[in-house]
ZAROVEX-691262 format. One record per residue (C-alpha): x, y, z; residue number from 1; residue in one letter. Coordinates in Angstrom, 2 decimals. Each point is the difference from the previous one (the first is absolute). Example, Ala and Ser with C-alpha at 12.3 -4.5 7.8 and 13.67 -1.06 7.14 Angstrom:
ZAROVEX-691262
[[12.30,-4.50,7.80],1,"A"]
[[1.37,3.44,-0.66],2,"S"]
//
This chain:
ZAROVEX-691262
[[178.02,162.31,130.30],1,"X"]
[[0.85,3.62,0.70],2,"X"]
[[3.78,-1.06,0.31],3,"X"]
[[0.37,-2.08,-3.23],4,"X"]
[[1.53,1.33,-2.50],5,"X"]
[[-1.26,-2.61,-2.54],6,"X"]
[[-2.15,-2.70,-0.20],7,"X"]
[[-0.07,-2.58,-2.89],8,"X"]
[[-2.91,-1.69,-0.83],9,"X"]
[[-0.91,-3.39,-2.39],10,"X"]
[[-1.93,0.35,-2.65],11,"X"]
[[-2.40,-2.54,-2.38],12,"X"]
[[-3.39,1.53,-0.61],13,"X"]
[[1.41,3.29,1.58],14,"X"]
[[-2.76,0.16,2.64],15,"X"]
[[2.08,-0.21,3.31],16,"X"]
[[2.71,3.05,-1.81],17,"X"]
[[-2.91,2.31,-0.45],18,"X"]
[[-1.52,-0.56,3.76],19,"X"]
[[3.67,-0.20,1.66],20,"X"]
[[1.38,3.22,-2.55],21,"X"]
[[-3.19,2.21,0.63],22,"X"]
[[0.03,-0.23,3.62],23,"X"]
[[3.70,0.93,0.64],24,"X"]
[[0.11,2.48,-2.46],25,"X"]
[[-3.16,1.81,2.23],26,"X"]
[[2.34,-0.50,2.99],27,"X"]
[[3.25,1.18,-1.70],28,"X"]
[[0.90,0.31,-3.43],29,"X"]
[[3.36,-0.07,-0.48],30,"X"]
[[0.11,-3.62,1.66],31,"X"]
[[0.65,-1.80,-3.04],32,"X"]
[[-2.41,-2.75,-1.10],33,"X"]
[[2.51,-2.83,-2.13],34,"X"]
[[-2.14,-2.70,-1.81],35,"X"]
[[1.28,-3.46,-1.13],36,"X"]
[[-0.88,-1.69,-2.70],37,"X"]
[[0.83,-4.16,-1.17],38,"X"]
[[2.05,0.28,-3.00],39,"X"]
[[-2.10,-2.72,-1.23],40,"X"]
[[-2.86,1.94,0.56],41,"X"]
[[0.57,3.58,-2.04],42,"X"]
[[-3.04,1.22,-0.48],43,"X"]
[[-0.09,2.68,2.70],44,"X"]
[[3.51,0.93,0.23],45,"X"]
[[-0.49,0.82,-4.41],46,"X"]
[[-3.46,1.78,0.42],47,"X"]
[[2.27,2.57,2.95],48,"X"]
[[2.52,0.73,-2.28],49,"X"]
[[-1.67,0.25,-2.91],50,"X"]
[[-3.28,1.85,2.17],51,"X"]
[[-2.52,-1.99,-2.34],52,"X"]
[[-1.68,-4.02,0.67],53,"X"]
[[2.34,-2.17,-1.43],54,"X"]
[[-1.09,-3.65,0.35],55,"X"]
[[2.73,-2.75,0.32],56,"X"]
[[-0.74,-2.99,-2.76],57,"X"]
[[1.70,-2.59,2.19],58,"X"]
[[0.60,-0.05,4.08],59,"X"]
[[2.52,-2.66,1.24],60,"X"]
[[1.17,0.61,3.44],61,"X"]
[[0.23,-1.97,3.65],62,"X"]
[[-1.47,2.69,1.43],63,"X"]
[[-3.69,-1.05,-0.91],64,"X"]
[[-1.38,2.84,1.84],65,"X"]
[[0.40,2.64,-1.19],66,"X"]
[[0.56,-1.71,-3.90],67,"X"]
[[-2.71,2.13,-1.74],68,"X"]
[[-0.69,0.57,-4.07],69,"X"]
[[-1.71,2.55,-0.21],70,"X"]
[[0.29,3.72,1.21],71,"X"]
[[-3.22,1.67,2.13],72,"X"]
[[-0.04,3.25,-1.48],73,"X"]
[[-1.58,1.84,3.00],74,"X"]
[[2.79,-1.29,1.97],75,"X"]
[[2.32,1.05,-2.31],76,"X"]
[[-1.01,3.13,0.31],77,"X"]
[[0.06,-0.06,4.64],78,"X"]
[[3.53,-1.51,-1.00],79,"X"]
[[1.01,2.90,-1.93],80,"X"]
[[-0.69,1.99,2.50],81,"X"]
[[1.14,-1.34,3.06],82,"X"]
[[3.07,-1.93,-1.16],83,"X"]
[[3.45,1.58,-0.18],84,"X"]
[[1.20,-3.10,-2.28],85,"X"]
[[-0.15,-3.37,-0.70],86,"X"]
[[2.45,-3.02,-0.28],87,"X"]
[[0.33,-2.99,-1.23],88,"X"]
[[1.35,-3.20,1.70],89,"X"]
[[0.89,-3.76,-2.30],90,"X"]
[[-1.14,-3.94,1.78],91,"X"]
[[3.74,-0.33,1.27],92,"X"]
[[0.41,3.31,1.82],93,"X"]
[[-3.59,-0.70,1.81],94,"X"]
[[1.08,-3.21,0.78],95,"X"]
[[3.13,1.35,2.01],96,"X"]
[[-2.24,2.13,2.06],97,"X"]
[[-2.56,-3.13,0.94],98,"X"]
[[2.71,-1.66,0.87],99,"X"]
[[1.50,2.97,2.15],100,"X"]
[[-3.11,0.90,1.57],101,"X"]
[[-0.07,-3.86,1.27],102,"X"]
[[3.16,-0.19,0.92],103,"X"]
[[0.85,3.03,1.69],104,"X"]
[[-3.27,1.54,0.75],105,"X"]
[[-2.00,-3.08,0.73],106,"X"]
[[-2.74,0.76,-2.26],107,"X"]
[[-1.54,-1.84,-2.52],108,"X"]
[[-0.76,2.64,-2.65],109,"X"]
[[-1.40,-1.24,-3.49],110,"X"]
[[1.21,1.55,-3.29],111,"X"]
[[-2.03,3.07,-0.51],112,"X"]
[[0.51,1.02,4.18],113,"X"]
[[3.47,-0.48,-0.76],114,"X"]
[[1.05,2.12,-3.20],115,"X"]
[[0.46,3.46,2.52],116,"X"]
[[2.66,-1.69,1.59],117,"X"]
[[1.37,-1.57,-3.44],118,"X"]
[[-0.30,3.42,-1.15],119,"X"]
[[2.65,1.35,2.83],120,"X"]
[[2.12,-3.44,0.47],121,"X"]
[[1.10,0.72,-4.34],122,"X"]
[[0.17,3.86,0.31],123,"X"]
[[-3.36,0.65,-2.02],124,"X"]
[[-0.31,3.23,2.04],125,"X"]
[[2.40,2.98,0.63],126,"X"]
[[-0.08,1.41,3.15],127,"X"]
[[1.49,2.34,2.80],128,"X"]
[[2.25,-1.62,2.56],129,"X"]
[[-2.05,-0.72,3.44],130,"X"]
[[-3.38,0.52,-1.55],131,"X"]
[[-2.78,-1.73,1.85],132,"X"]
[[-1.99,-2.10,-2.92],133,"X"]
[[-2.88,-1.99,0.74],134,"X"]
[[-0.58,-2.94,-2.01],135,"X"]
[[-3.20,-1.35,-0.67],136,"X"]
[[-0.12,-4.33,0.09],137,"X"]
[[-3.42,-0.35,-1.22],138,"X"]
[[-0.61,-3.83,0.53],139,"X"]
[[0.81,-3.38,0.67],140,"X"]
[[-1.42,-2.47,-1.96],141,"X"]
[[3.05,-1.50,-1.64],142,"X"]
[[-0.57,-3.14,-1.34],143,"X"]
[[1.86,-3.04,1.89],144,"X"]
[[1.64,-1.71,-2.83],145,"X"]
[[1.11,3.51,-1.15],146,"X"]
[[1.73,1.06,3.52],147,"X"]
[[1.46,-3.96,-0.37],148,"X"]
[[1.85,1.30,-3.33],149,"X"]
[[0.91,3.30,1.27],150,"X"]
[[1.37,-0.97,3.10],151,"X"]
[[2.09,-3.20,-2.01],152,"X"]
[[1.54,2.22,-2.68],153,"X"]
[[0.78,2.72,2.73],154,"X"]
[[2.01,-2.22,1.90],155,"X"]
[[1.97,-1.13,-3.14],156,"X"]
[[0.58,3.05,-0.77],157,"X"]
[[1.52,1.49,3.44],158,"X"]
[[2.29,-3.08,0.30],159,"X"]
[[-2.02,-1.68,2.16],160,"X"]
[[-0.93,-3.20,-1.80],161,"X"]
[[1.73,-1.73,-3.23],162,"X"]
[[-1.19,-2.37,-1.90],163,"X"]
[[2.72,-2.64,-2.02],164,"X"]
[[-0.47,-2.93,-2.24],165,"X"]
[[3.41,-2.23,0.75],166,"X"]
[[0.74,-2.89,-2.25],167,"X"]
[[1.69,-2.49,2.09],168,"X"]
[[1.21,-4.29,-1.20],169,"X"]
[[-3.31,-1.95,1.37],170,"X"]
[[1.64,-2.28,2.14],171,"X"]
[[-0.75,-0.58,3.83],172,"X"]
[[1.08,2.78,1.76],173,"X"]
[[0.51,2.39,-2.52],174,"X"]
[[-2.72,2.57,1.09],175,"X"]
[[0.60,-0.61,3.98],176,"X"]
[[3.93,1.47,-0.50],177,"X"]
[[-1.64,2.82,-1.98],178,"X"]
[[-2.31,0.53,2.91],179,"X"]
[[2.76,-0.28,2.36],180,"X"]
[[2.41,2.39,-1.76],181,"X"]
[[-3.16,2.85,0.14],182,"X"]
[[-0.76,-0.32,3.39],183,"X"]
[[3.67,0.26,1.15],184,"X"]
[[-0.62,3.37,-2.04],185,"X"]
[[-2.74,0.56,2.46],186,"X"]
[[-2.47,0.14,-3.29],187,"X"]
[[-3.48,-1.17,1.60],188,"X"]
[[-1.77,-2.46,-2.92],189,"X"]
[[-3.51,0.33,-0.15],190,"X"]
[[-0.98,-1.45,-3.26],191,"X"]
[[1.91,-3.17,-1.90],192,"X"]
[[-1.12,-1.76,-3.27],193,"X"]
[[1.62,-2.94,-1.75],194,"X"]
[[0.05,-0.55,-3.59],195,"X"]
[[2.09,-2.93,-1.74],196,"X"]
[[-2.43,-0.30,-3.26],197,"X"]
[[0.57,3.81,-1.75],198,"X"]
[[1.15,-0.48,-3.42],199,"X"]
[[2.24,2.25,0.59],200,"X"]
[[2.02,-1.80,2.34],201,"X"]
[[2.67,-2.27,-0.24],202,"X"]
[[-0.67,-4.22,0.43],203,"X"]
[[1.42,-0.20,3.66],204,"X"]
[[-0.41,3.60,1.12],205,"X"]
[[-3.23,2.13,1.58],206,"X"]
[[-0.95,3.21,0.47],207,"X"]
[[-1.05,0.98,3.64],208,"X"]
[[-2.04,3.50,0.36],209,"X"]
[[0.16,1.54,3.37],210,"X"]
[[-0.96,3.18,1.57],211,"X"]
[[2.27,1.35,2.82],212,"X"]
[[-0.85,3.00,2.82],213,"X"]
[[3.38,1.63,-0.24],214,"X"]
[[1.13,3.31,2.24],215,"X"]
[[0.63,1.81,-3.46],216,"X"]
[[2.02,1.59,-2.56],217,"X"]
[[3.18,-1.15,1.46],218,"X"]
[[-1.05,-3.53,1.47],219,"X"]
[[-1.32,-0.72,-3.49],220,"X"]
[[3.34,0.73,-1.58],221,"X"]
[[1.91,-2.29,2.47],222,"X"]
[[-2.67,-3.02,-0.89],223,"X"]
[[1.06,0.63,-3.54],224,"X"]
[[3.83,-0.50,0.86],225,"X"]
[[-0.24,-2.92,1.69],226,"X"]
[[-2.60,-1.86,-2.65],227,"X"]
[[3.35,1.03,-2.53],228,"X"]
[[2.40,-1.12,2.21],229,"X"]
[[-1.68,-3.10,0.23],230,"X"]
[[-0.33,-0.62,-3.63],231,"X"]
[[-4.48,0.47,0.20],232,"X"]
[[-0.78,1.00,-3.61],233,"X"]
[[-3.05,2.04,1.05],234,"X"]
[[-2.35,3.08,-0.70],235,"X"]
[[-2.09,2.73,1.01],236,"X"]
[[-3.71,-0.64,-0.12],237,"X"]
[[-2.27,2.95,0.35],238,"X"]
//
């Protein structure tokens, strides 16, 4: 502890701030104590800047945690006192840092553990170059349809995985030169549906969703050209 220079904390109820804050501000106190807030979750991060209770009427947030209404006003007062600020962090910018602490960390972090490193990933917190910040992942009890989401969306997002609704003519062999042309693209298929009965269709045509594992931004954009080239009306499903 002695050679951090700051330490950022989660915060719900405000009960694990006040403990953390108190202690290293007895050891040192000009370590700087950082807490993070869910944006969907206020109620805190408005009672420290304003230095009164202010409740939150409505908490929506994936990080269930630490998604609490109403403000303890004798923690309020430990926070006041211990904490050097407080930020906030939205559902999408957690998300990234679930996903990164998976991914590149190997840790499975739920969304209240995970808003420090949201906090620092989106440049919540100004700091010196080289400081030494500790970073507090309070939990892991993520739900596992939750992770499912986060983990799908994050690899659309990176490039990773596309997924395209191709209207083809519904005749034998239709879909297997479609399949053909992606996989000389070295696009790896892992999900295809058929539909000939849309009303939106055509009589004589159907619409084939797929999802592809791509290599990213620039493997995507060649999959594109050739679906043109080859005269695939087609689009972007998300």
């Amino acid at each position: 502890v002695n050679d951090l220079d700051m330490v950022i904390v989660p915060i719900g109820g405000g009960g694990l701030i006040s403990g953390i804050g108190s202690a290293i501000k007895q050891l040192d106190p000009d370590i700087k104590v950082i807490g993070v807030v869910a944006a969907g979750a206020p109620a805190m991060y408005n009672s420290f800047k304003a230095k009164k209770a202010i409740d939150s009427t409505t908490v929506r947030t994936i990080a269930d945690g630490i998604a609490v209404r109403d403000v303890c006003e004798k923690n309020l007062k430990y926070i006041l006192e211990v904490a050097d600020d407080i930020v906030k962090v939205d559902d999408e910018e957690i998300a990234n840092a679930i996903l990164f602490l998976l991914e590149k960390q190997k840790l499975v972090v739920e969304g209240g553990g995970a808003v420090g490193i949201a906090a620092l990933m989106h440049d919540k917190i100004k700091y010196k170059e080289n400081s030494k910040i500790g970073v507090v992942l309070s939990g892991g009890n993520i739900d596992v349809q939750m992770l499912s989401v986060i983990i799908e969306k994050g690899l659309i997002k990176s490039h990773r995985k596309m997924k395209l609704l191709v209207t083809l003519v519904d005749k034998p062999g239709s879909l297997m030169k479609l399949t053909d042309l992606l996989t000389k693209e070295r696009a790896n298929i892992t999900h295809i549906g058929y539909d000939r009965t849309s009303t939106s269709l055509s009589y004589g045509d159907a619409n084939v969703t797929m999802a592809l594992e791509t290599k990213g931004k620039e493997h995507q954009e060649s999959i594109r050209r050739v679906l043109r080239e080859h005269n695939y009306k087609f689009k972007e499903e998300f």
